[in-house]
C-alpha positions as CSV (number, residue, x, y, z in Angstrom):
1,X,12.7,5.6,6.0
2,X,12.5,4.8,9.7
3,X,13.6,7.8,11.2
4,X,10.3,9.7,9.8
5,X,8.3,10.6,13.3
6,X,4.7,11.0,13.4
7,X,1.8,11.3,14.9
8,X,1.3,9.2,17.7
9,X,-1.5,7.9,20.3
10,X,0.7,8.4,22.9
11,X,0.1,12.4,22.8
12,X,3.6,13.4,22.6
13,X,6.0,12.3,19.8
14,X,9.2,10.8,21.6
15,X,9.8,7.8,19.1
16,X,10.4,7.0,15.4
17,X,8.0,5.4,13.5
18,X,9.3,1.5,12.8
19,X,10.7,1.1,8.9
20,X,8.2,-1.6,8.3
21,X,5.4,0.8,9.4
22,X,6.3,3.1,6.9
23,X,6.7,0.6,4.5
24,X,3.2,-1.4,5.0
25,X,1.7,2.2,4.9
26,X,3.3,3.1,2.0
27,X,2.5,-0.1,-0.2
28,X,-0.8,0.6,1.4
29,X,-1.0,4.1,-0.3
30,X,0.3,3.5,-3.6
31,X,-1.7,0.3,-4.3
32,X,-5.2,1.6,-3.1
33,X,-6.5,3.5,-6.5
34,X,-5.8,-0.1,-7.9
35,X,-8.3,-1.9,-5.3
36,X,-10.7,1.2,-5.8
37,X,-10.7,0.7,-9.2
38,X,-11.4,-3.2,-9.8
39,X,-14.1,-2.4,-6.9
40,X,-15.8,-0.2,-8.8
41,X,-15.4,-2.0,-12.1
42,X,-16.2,-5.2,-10.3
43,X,-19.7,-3.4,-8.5
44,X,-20.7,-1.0,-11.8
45,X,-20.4,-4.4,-14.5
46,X,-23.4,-6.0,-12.3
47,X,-25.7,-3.3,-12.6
């Protein structure tokens, strides 16, 4: 998973992207409908 290299701030691309990057971003990704959705239920019950 570490070896995945990206886009960078740097400009060019001369390093892989750190396993625990990908990871965070990943969790990140997969858990955000989830937070979306209590959000919304959370915001749309009070009106």
């Amino acid at each position: 998973m570490g070896g995945y290299i990206g886009p960078a701030w740097h400009g060019s691309i001369t390093a892989p992207t750190p396993g625990l990057a990908v990871c965070i971003a990943g969790w990140f990704l997969l858990l955000l409908p989830l937070v979306i959705g209590i959000v919304y239920a959370l915001t749309s019950s009070k009106a």
